[in-house]
Structures are given as C-alpha cells and as structure tokens.
C-alpha positions as CSV (number, residue, x, y, z in Angstrom):
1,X,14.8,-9.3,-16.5
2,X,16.4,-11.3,-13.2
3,X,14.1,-11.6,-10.3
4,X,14.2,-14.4,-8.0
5,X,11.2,-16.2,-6.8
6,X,9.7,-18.1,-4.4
7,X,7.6,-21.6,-4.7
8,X,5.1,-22.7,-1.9
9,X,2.7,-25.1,-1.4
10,X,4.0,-26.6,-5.1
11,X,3.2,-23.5,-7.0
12,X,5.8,-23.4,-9.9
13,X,7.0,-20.6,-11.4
14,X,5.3,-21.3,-14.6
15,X,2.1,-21.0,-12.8
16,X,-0.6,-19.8,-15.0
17,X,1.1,-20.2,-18.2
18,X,-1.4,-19.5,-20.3
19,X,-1.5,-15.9,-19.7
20,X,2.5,-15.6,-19.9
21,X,3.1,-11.8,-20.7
22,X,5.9,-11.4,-23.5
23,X,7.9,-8.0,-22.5
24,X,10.5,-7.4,-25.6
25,X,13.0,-4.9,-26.0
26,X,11.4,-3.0,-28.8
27,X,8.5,-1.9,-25.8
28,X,11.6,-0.8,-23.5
29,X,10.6,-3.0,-21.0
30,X,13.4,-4.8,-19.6
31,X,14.8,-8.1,-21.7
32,X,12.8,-11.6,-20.4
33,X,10.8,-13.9,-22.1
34,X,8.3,-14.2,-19.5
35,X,6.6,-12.7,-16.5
36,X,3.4,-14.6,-15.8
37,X,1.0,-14.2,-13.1
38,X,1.6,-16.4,-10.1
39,X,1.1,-17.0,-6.2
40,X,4.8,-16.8,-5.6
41,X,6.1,-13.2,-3.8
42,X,9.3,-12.9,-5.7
43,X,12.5,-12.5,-3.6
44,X,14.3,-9.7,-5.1
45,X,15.3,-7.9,-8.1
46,X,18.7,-8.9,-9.0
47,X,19.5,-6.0,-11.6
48,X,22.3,-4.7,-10.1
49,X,20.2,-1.4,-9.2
50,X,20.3,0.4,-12.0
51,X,20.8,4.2,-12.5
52,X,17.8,6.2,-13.6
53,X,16.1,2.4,-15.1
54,X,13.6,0.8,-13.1
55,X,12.1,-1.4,-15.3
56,X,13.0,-4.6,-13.8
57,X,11.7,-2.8,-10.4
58,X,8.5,-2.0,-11.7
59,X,7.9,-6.1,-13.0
60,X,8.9,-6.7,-9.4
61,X,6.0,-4.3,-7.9
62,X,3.8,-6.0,-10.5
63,X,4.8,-9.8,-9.2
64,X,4.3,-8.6,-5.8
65,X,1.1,-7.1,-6.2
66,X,0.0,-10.4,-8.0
67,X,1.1,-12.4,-5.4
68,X,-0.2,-10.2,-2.2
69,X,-3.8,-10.0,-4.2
70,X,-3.9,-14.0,-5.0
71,X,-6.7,-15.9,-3.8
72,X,-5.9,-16.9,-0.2
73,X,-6.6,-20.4,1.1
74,X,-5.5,-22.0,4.5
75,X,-3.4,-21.0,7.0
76,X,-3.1,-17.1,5.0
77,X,-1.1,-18.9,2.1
78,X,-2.0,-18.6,-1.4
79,X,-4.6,-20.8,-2.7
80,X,-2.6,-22.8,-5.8
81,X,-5.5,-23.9,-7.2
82,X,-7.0,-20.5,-8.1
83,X,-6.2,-17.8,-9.9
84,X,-6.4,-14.2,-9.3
85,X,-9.7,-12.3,-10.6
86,X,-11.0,-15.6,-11.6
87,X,-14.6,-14.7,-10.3
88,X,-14.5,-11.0,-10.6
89,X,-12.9,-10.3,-7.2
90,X,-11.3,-12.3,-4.2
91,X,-10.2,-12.4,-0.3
92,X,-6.5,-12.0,-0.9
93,X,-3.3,-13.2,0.8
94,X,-1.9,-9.9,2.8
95,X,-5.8,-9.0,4.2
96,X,-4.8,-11.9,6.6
97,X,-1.7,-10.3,7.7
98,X,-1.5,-8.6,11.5
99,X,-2.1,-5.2,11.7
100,X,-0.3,-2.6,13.4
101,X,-2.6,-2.4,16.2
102,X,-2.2,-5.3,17.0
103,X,1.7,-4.6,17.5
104,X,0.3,-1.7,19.2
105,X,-0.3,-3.3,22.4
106,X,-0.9,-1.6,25.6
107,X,2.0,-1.4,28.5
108,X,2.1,-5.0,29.8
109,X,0.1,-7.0,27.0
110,X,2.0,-9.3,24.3
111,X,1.1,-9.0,20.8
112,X,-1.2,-12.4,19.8
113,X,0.0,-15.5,17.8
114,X,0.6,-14.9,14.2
115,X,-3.1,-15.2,12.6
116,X,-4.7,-15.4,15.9
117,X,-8.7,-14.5,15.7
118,X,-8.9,-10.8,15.7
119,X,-11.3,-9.3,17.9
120,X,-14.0,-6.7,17.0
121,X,-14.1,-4.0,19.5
122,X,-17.1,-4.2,22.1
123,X,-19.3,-1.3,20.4
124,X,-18.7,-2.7,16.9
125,X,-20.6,-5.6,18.3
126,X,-23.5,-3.3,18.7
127,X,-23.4,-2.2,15.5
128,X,-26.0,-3.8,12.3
129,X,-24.2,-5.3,9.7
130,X,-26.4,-5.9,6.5
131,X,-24.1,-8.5,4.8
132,X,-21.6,-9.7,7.6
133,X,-18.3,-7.6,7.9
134,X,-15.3,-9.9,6.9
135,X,-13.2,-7.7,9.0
136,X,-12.5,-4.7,10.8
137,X,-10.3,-1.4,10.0
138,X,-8.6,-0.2,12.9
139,X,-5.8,2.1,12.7
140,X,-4.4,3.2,15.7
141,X,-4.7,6.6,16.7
142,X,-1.5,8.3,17.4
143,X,0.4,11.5,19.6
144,X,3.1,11.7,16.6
145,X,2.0,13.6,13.5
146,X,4.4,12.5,10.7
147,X,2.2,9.2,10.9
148,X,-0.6,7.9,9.4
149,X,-4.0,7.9,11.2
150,X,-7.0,6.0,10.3
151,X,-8.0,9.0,8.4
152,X,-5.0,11.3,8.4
153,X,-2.5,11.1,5.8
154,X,0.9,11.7,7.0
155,X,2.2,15.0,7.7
156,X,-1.2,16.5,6.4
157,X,-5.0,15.9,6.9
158,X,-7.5,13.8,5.7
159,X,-8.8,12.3,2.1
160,X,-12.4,13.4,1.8
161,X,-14.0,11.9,-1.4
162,X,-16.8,13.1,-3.9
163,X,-19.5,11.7,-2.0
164,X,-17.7,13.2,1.3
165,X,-16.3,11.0,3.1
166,X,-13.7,10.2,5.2
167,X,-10.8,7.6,3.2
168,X,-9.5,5.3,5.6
169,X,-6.5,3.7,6.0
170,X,-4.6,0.7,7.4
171,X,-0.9,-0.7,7.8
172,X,-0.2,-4.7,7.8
173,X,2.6,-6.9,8.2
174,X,4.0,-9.9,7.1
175,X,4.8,-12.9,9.3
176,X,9.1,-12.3,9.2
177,X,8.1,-8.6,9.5
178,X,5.7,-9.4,12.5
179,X,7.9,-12.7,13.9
180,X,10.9,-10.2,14.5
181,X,9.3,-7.2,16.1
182,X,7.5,-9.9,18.5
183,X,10.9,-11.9,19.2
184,X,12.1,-8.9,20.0
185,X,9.5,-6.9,22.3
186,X,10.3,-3.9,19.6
187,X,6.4,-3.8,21.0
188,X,7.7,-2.2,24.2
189,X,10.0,0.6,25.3
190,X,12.6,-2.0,26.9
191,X,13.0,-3.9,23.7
192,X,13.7,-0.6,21.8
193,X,16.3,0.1,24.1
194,X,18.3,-3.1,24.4
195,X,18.6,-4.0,20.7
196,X,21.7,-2.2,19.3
197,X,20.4,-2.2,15.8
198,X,17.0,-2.8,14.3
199,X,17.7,-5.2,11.1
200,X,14.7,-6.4,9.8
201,X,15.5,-9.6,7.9
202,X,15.6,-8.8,3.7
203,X,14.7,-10.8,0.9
204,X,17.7,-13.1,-0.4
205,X,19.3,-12.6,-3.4
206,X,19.5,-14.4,-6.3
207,X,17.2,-17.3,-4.8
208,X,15.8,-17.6,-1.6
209,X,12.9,-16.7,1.5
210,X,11.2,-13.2,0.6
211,X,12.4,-10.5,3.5
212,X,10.2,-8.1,5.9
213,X,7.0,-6.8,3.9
214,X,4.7,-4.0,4.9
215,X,1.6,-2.6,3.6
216,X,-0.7,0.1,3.3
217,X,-4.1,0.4,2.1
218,X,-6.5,3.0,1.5
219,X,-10.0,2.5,1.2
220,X,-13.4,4.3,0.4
221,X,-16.7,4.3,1.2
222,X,-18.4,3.1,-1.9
223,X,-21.7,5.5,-2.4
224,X,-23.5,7.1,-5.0
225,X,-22.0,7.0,-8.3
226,X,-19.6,4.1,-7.1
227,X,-19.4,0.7,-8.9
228,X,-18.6,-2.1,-6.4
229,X,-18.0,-4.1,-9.5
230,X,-14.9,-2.3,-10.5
231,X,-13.2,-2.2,-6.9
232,X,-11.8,-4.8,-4.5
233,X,-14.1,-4.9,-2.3
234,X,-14.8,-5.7,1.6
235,X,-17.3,-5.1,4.1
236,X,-15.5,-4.1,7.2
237,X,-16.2,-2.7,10.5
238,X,-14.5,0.8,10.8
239,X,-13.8,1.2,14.1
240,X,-12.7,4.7,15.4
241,X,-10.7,4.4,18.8
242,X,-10.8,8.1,19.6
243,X,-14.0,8.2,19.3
244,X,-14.9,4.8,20.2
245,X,-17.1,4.7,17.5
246,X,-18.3,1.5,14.7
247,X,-20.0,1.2,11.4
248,X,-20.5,-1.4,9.1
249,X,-19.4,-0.2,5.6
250,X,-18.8,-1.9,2.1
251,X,-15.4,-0.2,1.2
252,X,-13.3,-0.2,-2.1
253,X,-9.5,-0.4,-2.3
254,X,-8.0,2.8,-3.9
255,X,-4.6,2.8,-2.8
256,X,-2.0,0.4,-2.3
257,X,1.8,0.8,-0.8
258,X,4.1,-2.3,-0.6
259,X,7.5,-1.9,1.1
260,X,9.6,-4.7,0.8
261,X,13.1,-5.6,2.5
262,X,16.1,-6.9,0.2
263,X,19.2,-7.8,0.0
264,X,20.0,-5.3,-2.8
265,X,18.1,-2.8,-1.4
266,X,18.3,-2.3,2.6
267,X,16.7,0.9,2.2
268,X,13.9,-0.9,1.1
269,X,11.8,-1.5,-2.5
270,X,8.7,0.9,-2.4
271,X,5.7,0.0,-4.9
272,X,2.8,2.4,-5.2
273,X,-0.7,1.2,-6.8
274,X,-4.1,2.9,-7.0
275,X,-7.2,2.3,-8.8
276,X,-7.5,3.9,-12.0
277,X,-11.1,5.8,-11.1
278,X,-9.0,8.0,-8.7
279,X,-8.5,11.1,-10.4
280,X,-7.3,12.4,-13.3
281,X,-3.5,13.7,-14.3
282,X,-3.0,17.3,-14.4
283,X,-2.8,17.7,-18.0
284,X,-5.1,15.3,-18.8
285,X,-8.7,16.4,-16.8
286,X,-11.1,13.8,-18.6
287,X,-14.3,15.5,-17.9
288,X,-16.9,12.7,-19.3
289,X,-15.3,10.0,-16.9
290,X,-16.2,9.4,-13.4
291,X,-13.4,9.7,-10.5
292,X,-14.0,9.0,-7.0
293,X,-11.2,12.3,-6.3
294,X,-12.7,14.6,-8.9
295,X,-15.4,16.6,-10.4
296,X,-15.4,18.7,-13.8
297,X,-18.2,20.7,-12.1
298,X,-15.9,22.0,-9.4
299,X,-14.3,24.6,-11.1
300,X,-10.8,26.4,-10.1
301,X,-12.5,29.2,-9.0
302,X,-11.8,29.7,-5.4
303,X,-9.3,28.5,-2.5
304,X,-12.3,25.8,-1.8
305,X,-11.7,24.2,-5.6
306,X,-8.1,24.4,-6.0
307,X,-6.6,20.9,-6.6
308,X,-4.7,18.9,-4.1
309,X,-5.9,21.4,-1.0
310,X,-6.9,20.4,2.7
311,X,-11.0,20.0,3.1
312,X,-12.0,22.2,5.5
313,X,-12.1,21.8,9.3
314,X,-13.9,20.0,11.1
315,X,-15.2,18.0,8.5
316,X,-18.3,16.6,9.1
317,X,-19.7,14.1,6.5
318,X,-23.1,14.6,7.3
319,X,-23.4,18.6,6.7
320,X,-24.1,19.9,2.8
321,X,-22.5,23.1,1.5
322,X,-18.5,21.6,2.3
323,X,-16.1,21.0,-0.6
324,X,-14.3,17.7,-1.1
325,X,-10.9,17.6,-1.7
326,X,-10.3,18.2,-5.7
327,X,-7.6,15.6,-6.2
328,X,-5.1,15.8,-9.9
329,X,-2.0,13.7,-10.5
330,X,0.8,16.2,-10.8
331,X,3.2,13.7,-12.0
332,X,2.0,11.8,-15.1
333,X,3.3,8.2,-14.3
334,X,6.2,7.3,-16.2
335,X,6.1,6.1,-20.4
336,X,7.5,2.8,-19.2
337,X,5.5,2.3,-16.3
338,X,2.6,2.4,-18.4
339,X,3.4,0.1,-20.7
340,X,4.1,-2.5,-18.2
341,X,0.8,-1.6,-16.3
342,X,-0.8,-2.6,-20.0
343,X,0.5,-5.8,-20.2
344,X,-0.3,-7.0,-16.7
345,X,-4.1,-5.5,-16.9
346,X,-3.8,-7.4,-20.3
347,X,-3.0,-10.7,-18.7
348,X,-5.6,-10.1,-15.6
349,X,-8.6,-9.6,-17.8
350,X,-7.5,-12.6,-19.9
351,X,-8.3,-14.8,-17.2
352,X,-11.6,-12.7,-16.8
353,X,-12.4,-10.0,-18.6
354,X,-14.3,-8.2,-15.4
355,X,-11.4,-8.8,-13.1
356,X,-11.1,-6.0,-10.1
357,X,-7.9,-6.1,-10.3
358,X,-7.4,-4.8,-14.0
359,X,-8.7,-1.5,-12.7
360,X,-5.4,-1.0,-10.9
361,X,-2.1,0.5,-12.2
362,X,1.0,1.0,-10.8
363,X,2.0,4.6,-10.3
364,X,6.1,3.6,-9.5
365,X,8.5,2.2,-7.7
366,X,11.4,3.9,-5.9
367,X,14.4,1.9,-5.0
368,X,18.1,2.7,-4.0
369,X,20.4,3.1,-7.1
370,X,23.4,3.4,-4.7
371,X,22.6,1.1,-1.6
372,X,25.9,1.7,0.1
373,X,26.9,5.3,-0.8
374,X,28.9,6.4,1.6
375,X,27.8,10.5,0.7
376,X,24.2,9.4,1.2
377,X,22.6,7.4,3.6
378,X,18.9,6.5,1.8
379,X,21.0,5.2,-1.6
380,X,20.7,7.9,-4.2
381,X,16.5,7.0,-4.2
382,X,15.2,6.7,-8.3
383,X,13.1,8.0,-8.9
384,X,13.3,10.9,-6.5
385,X,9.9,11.7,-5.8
386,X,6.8,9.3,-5.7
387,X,3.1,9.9,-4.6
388,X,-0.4,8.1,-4.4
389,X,-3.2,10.3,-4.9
390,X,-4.9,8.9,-2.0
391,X,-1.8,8.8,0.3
392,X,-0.1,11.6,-0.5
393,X,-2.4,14.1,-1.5
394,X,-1.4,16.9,-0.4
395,X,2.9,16.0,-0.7
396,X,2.6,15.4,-4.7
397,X,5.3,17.2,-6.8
398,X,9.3,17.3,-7.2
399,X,10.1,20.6,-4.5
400,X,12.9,19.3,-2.3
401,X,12.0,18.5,1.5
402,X,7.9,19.3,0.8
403,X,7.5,16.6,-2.0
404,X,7.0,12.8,-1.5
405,X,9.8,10.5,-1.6
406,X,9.0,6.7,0.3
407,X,12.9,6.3,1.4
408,X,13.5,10.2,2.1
409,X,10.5,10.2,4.5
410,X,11.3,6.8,6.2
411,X,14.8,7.2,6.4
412,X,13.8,9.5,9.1
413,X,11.6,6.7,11.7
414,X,13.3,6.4,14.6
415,X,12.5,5.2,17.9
416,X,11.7,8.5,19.6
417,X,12.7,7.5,23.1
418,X,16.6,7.9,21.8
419,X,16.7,8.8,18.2
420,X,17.5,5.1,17.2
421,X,16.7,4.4,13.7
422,X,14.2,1.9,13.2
423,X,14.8,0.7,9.4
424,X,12.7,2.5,7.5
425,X,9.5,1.8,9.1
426,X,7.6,4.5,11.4
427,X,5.5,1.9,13.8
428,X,8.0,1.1,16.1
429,X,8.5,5.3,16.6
430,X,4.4,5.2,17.7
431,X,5.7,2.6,20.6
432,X,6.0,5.5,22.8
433,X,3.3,7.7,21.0
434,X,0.2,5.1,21.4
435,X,-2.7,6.5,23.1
C-alpha cells in the first residue's frame, strides 16, 4: 500500500504501534506491512488509481476516519497524547470544524474567524438542557431540493427511525476547505461571479499538506431500545430555523461521509461509514438483533412496510399509528471491504475492548479510476454506485441516473446564478438558495 501522511504536533507515523494492523496478500488486502491507528489525516493515496481495486482507497477512508475521530486537544488539533476509543468514546477532531451555516451568511455579514465561538440561537437559550449540550446542530434550511436539509436527505425526504424520529444531519469543513471559500467571498453572489474557476486546493501527492475536506454526519435521537454505550455520542441543541424551534437531545452518530480533495483524484475521494446497528442487508434480515432502521415485526405486507420507502407526510413524531421507514442494504458491502473493516475494528477494540468506534464499518469508497478522461468528465467513478443507509435511503441500488453515485451527483453543483461548476461541492450552489 502507498499512502502519504501527515505529522503534527510530533505525532509520528508509527503512532500507536502496538496495535499495528498486518494486511497481507493472502487476505487480498493491498501489499504493506503496516497500517496503524494514528492522529495524522493522510495526504493521498498514491496507487496510481487503479481499475476496479480500491483496496488501498478503502485503507485511506479507514486512516481518515481514524484521524477525523481522534481525541481532539487545543486549538481543534489532535490530542497526541491520547488515543482513539481509549475511554469508551471521545470529542473528536472534525466536531470542531465550521459548519455550513456558518458559510451561510446573510447578504452583508462575513463568515467568523476559523474556530470562532459558535453561537446558540436565541430560543435555544430558552430551552432546558439536563447534561449541558456540547454543541448545536444547525443545518441550514434551503430553496434548492437536490440538497441536504437538516432532516431531508437529498433529492428525497426524511429518515424517520424505529422510535420515530426525525434523523438529522449536518455538513462541516475543514480549515483549507473553509480558508478558501472565505478568501474568496465564494460566501456571496459577487465572489461567485468574479472567480473564473473554483479550485479548491487538493491533498499533495506523494508527501505533503492534506487538501479541502468535507463532512457529513447523520445523527439520531437515542430512545427506547438504544444503547448510548455503543454510539458516538453528543448532547446537542437541534435547532430548526424554519421553524425557529430548539431541543436538547443526546444523539448518536449513524452515518458518516468524508470527501476529500487530491492530487490524484480532483474529482474527489468519497468514504462512506455508518454504524453497524443500522439495518440489515437485504439478504441477510437478522431478526434476533436490534437495528435502529428496522423491525422483523414490520412485515412486507403493505406499501406502509416495504423497505427503503418515504414515511408518510406530514410526519409528526408525536402521533401513534405512523410507520417508520423500513430501511435494508441492497448492496452487501464489498468481500474486501469487509475484511479491512475487521482488522481496523480489531485494532480499535484492542486499545479498549468497548470502544464506540468498533461499532462502525465502512460501507466504500468511490474514487476516479480515470481522473483525466477526456470521454468523461467525473473519471470513470469505481465503484459506480455507493449508498449510506441513513443518507441515501431512498437512492440505494445500481439503476443508471436514480441510484447513488458521490461523484455522479456532485459532478453536477454548480453555482446556480450562471451554471458555474463549483468542484464537486453543493454549498456554494445554496449561496443564492439560503433563506
């Protein structure tokens, strides 16, 4: 395996050592010696993009979900002197990220400082907290469909759980991601108009600075049946701006998208994560096991049962008698990708055996085999089609133009004032959408 990494704050890339992961051949994982868990985000994958092999992508998602879930210390960096899951669960790195709203700015304003003091929203201020909310979730609402609401998914509706309720969802951004959008004014229609290309910068290849990094997270309400002590957990305002309503609410992490910039692919490397309590695969329904997407007692016996289907509308959380959504895997995830999912949950409940993040597996990773084919624009994508359950529900499957593929769908975010393309990221097409 060849990926390059990044050391800070005298982290070494031998970090950790003593839970080293060896990947051999005879698995099929890709050839290395070592992958251990570290604080360092690694830089690229410098495999030459391989046709129809992913295997030194999928190590890449792993490293970078390691590294965006380390124990954070000052200033947002990672704290070198922990180590990931060592008590159970942790504040991690990318939770101190900006968030899109706070790109989001109204006509006039100028996004804050990087890691400037967020501020809760007026009526969240009225609202009781039992246990002190370390933050608040607060998606911006938006006049553009194909995006991502705090509880739409894109292009469809919302998540509703088996305890009903709403899943929630947020997008954040690392500092080169934010730093260039902000130098910019990408915040405003002016800025949109008088760059002639939107570039963000990409990680370097073989060794250097990681490049733009976005995430999204999906989250649930933990409730009845839920175990806090399997999830990565936070207590969080969730702050509806249509609505202009707050609630104080200890949520779980179910779903996790990274999108990362590099220098071998400018389309962009998309990882996929979820927790492994979602749901069940199609061929697979595991009726003695507990999912937070699923119930065996819902049978396929009506339009209200069938999996992957919109809830009805309005949903209201609070009325009995409604059907949650039913939600199956359609895709099993990949032989490999399993395997490699193994040995890193291996090596995070080494360093504790009740570590949340063992509990999460990587569904994929879609990168560009072809970065610079000149017949197609988004790279010749591998795998084609990639979906989280909690993301994209309702888009799972291989049918062209209705399934889920990360660089097909982004390859289409422009800036909707002229059509400009706004690489592979849809906030900057909600400039002239915000409410």
């Amino acid at each position: 395996m060849s990926i390059s990494r990044v050391a800070r704050s005298g982290a070494t890339i031998g970090f950790c050592a003593a839970v080293t992961l060896g990947l051999s051949g005879r698995d099929g994982l890709a050839q290395t010696n070592d992958v251990s868990l570290a604080p360092d985000m690694p830089a690229d994958v410098i495999a030459g993009n391989p046709i129809g092999n992913y295997e030194d992508y999928n190590i890449y998602s792993w490293l970078s979900f390691v590294a965006l879930n380390w124990p954070v210390g000052e200033n947002g960096q990672p704290d070198v002197n922990s180590i990931i899951g060592q008590n159970g669960d942790n504040s991690t790195v990318w939770e101190t990220w900006m968030e899109d709203y706070q790109i989001l700015v109204e006509d006039g304003e100028v996004p804050p400082t990087w890691q400037a003091p967020r501020a809760v929203p007026p009526v969240c201020g009225n609202t009781k907290a039992q246990s002190g909310p370390s933050r608040t979730i607060r998606h911006v609402s938006s006049k553009t469909g194909a995006v991502v609401s705090l509880t739409n998914q894109a292009d469809a509706g919302p998540l509703i759980d088996q305890n009903g309720n709403y899943v929630r969802y947020e997008i954040l951004f690392n500092e080169i991601m934010y730093n260039y959008i902000v130098q910019n004014k990408l915040y405003t229609l002016a800025g949109l108009s008088d760059i002639s290309e939107i570039n963000f910068p990409a990680g370097a290849s073989p060794f250097g600075n990681e490049g733009a990094t976005e995430v999204k997270a999906s989250w649930k309400i933990l409730g009845k049946g839920d175990d806090p002590s399997r999830f990565h957990v936070a207590t969080s305002y969730v702050y509806d701006q249509a609505e202009n309503t707050c609630a104080s609410e200890m949520l779980g992490l179910v779903g996790f998208h990274i999108a990362t910039k590099t220098n071998s692919a400018p389309q962009w490397i998309w990882s996929t994560f979820e927790h492994i309590d979602n749901a069940p695969d199609k061929g697979n329904l595991n009726t003695n096991k507990h999912y937070s997407f699923y119930s065996s007692g819902c049978l396929d016996n009506g339009s209200t049962c069938k999996a992957n289907q919109l809830p009805e509308m309005p949903w209201n959380p609070t009325q009995s008698g409604q059907t949650p959504v039913q939600v199956v895997r359609e895709a099993q995830i990949n032989g490999t990708t399993t395997r490699i999912n193994a040995h890193f949950q291996g090596a995070l409940k080494a360093v504790n055996p009740h570590s949340v993040w063992g509990n999460y597996i990587l569904v994929g990773t879609q990168y560009p085999q072809k970065p610079s084919d000149p017949t197609d624009p988004q790279g010749r994508p591998f795998p084609p089609y990639l979906a989280n359950t909690t993301m994209e529900t309702f888009l799972q499957g291989e049918v062209p133009t209705s399934s889920s593929s990360c660089i097909g769908c982004h390859s289409g975010a422009t800036a909707s004032n002229s059509g400009k393309p706004t690489d592979f990221t849809f906030i900057l097409s909600r400039v002239t959408a915000k409410d």
